[in-house]
C-alpha positions as CSV (number, residue, x, y, z in Angstrom):
1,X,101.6,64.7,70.3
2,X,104.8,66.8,70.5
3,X,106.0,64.4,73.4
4,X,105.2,61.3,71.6
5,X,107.2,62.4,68.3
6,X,110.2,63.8,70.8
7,X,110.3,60.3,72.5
8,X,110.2,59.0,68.8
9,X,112.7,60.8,67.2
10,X,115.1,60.6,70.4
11,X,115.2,56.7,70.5
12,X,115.2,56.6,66.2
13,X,118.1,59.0,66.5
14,X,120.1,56.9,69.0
15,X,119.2,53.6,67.3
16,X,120.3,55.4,63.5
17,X,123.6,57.0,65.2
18,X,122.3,60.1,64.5
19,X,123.1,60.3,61.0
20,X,122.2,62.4,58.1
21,X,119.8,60.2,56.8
22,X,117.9,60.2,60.1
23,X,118.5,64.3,59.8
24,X,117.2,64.8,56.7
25,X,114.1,62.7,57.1
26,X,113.4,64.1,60.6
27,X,113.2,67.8,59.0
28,X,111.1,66.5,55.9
29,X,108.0,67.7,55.2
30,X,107.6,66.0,52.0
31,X,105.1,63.3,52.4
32,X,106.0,61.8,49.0
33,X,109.5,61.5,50.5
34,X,108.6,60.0,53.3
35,X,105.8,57.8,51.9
36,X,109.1,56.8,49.5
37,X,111.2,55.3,52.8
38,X,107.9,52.8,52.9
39,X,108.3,51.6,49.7
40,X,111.7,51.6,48.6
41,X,113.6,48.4,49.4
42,X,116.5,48.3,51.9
43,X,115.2,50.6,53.9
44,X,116.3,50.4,58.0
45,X,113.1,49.9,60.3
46,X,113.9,53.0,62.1
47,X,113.6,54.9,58.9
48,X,110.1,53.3,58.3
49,X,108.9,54.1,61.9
50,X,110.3,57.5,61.6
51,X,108.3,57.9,58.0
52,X,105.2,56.0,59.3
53,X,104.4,58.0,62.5
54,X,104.9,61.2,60.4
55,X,102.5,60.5,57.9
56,X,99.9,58.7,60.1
57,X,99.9,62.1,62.4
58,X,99.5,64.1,59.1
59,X,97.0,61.4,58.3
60,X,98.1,60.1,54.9
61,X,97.1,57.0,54.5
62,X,99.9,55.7,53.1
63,X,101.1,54.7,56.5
64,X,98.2,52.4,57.5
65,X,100.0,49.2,56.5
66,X,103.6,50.2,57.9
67,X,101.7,51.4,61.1
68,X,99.7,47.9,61.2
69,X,103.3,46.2,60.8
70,X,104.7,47.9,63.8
71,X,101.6,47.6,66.2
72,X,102.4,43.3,65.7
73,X,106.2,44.2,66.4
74,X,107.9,42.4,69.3
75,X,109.5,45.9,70.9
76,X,107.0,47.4,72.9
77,X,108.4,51.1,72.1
78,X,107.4,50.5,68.5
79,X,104.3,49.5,69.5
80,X,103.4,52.2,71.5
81,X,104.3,55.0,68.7
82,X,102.7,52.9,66.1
């Protein structure tokens, strides 16, 4: 598992431009905060992914239907970490 969330966070970091945002919800562990990135509007997909994988490998099941999204997604890296 930690090589899968490595990979994750080192192509969700590239593809945010490593910024804050991505920082501070990388180094989260509040699920409510990161449960919040699935609901809240506006949100950038690798935000979602980022919160999604987190809380599916803590087993909250507020990620089922972000993690269903990304298994249907045309990139196959999103695929695979969903």
């Amino acid at each position: 598992m930690d090589e899968e969330l490595r990979t994750l966070t080192e192509r969700l970091r590239a593809e945010s431009g490593g910024t804050a945002a991505f920082e501070r919800l990388a180094a989260t562990d509040d699920h409510d905060v990161l449960a919040g990135v699935l609901t809240a509007p506006g949100q950038p997909l690798w935000a979602r992914e980022l919160a999604a994988f987190r809380l599916g490998t803590a087993g909250d099941r507020r990620a089922f239907e972000a993690l269903v999204l990304l298994l249907n997604h045309r990139d196959p890296p999103r695929c695979a970490a969903a």
